[in-house]
RONUFI-330423 format. One line per field, with one value per residue (C-alpha): y, z, x; residue in one letter. Coordinates in nm, 3 decimals. Each point is the difference from the previous one (the first is absolute). Layout:
<lonus>
py = c(Y,...);
pz = c(Z,...);
px = c(X,...);
nupa = c(a,...);
</lonus>
This chain:
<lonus>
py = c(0.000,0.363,0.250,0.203,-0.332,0.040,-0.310,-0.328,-0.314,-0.279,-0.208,-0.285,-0.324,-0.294,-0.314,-0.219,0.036,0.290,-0.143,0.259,-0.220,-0.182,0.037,-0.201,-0.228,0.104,0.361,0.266,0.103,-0.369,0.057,0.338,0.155,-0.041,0.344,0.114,0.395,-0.061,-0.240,0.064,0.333,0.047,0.028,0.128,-0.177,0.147,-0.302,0.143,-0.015,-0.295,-0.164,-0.080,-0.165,-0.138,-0.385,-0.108,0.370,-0.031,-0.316,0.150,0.301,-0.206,-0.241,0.336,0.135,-0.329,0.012,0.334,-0.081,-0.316,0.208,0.154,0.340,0.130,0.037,0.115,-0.029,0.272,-0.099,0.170,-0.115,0.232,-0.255,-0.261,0.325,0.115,-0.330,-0.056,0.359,-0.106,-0.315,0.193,0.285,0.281,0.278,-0.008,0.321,0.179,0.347,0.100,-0.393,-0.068,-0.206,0.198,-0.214,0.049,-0.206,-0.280,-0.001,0.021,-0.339,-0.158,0.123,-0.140,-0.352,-0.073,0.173,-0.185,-0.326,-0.067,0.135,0.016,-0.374,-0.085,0.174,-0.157,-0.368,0.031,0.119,-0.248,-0.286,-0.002,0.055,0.150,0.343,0.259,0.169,0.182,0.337,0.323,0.335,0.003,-0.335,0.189,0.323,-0.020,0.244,0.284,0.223,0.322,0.068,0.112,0.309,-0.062,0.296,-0.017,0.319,0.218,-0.178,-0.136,-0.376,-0.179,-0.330,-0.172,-0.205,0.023,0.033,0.165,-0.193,0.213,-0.226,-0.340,-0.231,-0.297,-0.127,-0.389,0.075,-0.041,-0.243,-0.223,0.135,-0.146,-0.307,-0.064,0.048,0.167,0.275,-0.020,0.387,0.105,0.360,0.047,0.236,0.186,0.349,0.134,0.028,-0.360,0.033,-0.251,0.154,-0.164,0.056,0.008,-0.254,0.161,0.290,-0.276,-0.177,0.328,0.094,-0.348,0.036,0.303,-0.115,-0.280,0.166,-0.228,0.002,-0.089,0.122,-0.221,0.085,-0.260,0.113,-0.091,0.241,-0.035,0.359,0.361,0.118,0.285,0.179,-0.259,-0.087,0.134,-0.191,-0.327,0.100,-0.084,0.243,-0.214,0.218,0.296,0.192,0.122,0.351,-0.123,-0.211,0.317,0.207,-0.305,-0.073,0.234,-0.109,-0.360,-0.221,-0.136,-0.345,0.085,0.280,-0.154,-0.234,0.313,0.153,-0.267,-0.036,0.387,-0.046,-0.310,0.186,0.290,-0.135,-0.227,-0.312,0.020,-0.190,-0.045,-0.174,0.008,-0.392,-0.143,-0.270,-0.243,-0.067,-0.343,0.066,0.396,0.025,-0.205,0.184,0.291,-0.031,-0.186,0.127,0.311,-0.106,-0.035,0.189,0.306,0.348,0.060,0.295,0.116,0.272,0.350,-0.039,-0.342,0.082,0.333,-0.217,-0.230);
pz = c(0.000,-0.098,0.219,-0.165,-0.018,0.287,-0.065,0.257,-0.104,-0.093,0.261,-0.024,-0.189,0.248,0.026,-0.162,-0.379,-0.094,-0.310,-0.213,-0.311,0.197,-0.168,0.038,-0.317,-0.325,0.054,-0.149,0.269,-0.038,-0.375,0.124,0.141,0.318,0.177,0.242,-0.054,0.195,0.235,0.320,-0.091,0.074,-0.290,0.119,-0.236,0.003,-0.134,-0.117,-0.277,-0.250,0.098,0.375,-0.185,-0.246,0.140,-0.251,0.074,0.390,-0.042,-0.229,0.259,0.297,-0.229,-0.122,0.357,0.116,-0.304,0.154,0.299,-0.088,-0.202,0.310,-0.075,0.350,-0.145,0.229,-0.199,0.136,-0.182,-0.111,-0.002,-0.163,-0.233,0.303,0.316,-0.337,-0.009,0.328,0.048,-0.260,0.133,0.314,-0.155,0.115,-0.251,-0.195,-0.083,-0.097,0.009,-0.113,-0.050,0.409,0.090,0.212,0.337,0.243,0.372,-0.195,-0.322,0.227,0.188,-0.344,-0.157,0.341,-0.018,-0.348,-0.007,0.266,0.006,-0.366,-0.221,0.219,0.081,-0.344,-0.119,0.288,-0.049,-0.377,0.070,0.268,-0.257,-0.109,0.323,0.462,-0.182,0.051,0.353,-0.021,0.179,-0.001,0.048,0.335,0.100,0.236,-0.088,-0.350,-0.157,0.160,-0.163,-0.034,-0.152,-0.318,-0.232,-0.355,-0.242,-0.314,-0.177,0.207,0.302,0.315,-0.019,0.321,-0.096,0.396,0.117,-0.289,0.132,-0.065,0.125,0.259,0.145,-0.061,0.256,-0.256,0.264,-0.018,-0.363,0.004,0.256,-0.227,-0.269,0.158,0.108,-0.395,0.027,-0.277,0.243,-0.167,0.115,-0.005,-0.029,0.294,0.256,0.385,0.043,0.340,0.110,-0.006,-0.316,-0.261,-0.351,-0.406,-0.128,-0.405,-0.057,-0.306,0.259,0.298,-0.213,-0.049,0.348,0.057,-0.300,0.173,0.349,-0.103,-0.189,-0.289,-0.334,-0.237,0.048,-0.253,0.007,-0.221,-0.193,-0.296,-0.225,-0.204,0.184,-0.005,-0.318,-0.152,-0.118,0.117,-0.151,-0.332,-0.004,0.153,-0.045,0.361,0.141,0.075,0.279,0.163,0.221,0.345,-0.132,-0.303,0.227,0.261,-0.273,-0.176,0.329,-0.057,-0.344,0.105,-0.007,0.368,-0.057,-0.090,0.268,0.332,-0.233,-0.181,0.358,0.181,-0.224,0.019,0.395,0.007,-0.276,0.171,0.312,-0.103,-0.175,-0.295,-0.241,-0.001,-0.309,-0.093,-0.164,-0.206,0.245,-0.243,-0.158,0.156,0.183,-0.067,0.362,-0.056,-0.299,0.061,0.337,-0.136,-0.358,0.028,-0.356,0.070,-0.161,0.234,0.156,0.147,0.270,0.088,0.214,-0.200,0.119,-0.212,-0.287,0.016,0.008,-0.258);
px = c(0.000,0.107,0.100,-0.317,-0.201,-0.272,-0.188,0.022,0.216,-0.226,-0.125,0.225,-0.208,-0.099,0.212,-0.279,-0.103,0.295,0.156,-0.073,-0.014,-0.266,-0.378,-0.331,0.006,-0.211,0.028,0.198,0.240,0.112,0.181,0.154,0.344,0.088,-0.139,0.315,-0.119,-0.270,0.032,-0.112,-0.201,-0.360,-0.272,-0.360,-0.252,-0.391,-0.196,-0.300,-0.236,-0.123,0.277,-0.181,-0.312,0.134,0.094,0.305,0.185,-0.040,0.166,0.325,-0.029,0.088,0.244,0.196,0.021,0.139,0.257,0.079,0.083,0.177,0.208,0.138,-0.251,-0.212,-0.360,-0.278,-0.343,-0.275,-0.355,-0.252,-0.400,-0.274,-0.145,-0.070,-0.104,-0.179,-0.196,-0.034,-0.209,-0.207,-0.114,-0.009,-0.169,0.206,0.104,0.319,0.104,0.347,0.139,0.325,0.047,-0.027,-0.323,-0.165,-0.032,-0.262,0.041,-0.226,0.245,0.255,-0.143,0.019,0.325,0.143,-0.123,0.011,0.412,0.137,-0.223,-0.071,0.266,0.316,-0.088,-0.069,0.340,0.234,-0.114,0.065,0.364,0.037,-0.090,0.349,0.153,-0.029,0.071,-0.323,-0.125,-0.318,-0.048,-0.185,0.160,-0.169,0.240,0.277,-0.102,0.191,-0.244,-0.126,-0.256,-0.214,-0.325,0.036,-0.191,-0.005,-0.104,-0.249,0.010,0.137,-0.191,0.005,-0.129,-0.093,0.143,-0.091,0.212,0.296,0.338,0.361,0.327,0.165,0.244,0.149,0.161,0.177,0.219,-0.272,0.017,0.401,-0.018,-0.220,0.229,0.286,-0.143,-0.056,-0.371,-0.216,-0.240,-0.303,-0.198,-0.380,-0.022,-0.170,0.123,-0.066,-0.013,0.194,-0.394,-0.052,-0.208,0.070,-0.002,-0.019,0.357,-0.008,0.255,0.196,0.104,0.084,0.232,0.115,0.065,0.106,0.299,0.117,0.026,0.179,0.214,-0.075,0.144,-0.327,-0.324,-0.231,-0.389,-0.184,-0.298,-0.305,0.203,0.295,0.140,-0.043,-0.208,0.170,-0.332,-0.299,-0.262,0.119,0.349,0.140,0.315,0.158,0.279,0.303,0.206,-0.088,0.165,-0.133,-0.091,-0.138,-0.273,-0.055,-0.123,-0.206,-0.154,-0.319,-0.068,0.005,-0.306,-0.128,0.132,0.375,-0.003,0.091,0.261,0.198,-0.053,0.206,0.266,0.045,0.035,0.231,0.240,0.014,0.091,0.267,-0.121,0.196,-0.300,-0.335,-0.175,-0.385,-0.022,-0.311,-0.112,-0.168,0.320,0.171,0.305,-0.002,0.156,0.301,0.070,-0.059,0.215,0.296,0.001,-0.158,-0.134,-0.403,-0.182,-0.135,0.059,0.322,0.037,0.361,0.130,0.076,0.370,0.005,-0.115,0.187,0.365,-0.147);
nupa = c(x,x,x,x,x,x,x,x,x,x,x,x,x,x,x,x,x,x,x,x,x,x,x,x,x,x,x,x,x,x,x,x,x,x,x,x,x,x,x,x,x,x,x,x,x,x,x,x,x,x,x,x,x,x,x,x,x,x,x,x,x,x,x,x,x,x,x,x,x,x,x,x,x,x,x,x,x,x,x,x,x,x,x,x,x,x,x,x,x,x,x,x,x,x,x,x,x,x,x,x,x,x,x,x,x,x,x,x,x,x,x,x,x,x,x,x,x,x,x,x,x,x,x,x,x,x,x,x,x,x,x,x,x,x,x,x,x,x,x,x,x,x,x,x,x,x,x,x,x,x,x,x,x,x,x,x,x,x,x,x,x,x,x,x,x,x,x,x,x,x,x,x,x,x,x,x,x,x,x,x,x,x,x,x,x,x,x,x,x,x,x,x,x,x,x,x,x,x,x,x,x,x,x,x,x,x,x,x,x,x,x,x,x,x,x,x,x,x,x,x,x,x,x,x,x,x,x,x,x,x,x,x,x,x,x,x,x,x,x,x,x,x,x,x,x,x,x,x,x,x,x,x,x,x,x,x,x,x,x,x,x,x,x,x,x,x,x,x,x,x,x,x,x,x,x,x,x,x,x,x,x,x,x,x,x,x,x,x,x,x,x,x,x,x,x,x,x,x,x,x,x,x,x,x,x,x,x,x,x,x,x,x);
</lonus>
């Protein structure tokens, strides 16, 4: 590390599983080089999107995050869960409703978003990632206080939107995250969090991986989506924007549609406070997060610091 250099060392890769040639069998990472650059370094993935109903890409989800880690990489998976809490209102019927792209949560949403987070998908996620191996742990944000939160405002127009209970990451505790981390576990994290008033508050997930990647000080940010990236001038093109800098997404961020908001918005946060990548990936492509984490070659939006792309 540089004199200038004021990122961590990597955590140093657990005794079991660390050859870093080492790869589930049948899947990409298996045919590629071995991966010394970023061994030991932590990658924040936001599984989100069709990916999570869809039953074939759960499966290559949790296979690729294995391959990760097998590789000797440190991934820590926060999921999303709108289509299922979506569903689950519905059959409840309870209103769905989104401003800004943040469901607005009301203590009865708030019931539901809880249960089917935690005790559906989490679940669901860590016993297909534990199919190939004792690698996943469950938790919440609330779990040792690792995510602490504040009610958040969002603003239509120009406008104050009550959103309920919606909240902001104010403070992250990761020491059980590095401790699982170093223990070669896989945290698996529901973006569910507890306000310093004992209120627990509906975290969007794209901006607690975000918060997540910077506490941890990791070196990939990926956010999965139903898209192939950012839309240079959507609906009218499909042309996708391949690399952006931080500025360039600040002063996109009004224009954006509700959807890609809270994405382009937590890359811009993770960038700008020291995660040196963050990449916007089309979900419903197999294996999209091992190449676009290894390669850097999946198609997508890329978001760099200005400083990067300035010494490119």
């Amino acid at each position: 590390m540089s004199a200038t250099d004021t990122r961590e060392e990597p955590l140093a890769a657990p005794h079991a599983h660390t050859s870093a040639t080492t790869a589930v069998p049948g899947t990409p990472l298996s045919e590629r080089v071995r991966l010394e650059h970023l061994r030991g370094r932590i990658v924040v993935i936001k599984f989100g999107g069709n990916a999570m109903v869809d039953e074939d890409l759960k499966r290559t989800f949790a296979r690729d995050v294995v391959d990760l880690r097998l590789a000797g990489l440190l991934p820590v998976v926060v999921h999303g869960g709108g289509p299922q809490i979506s569903a689950m209102l519905g059959r409840l019927d309870l209103e769905v409703r989104f401003e800004a792209g943040l469901r607005v949560t009301t203590p009865e949403v708030m019931d539901v978003v809880r249960m089917v987070l935690t005790g559906r998908v989490q679940r669901e996620l860590v016993g297909l990632i534990n199919a190939h191996g004792p690698f996943a742990v469950g938790m919440s944000g609330e779990d040792a206080h690792t995510m602490t939160a504040v009610r958040r405002t969002a603003w239509v127009d120009g406008e104050p939107v009550d959103l309920g209970l919606v909240g902001d990451i104010v403070d992250v505790n990761a020491d059980t995250l590095r401790a699982l981390l170093a223990q070669g576990r896989i945290p698996v994290v529901s973006p569910v969090a507890r306000g310093a008033d004992g209120q627990v508050y509906n975290i969007n997930a794209d901006l607690a991986a975000a918060a997540l990647a910077v506490a941890l000080d990791a070196e990939k940010l990926v956010m999965l989506t139903d898209v192939e990236g950012l839309y240079a001038n959507w609906p009218h093109s499909t042309e996708v924007i391949a690399r952006m800098t931080a500025e360039e997404v600040e002063k996109l961020l009004p224009e954006l549609a509700s959807g890609m908001l809270p994405k382009m918005e937590g890359c811009l946060r993770a960038v700008r406070a020291g995660v040196r990548k963050a990449h916007v990936l089309d979900g419903r492509v197999p294996h999209s997060v091992l190449r676009g984490v290894v390669s850097g070659d999946a198609a997508g939006t890329t978001v760099v610091p200005d400083l990067e792309e300035r010494t490119v």
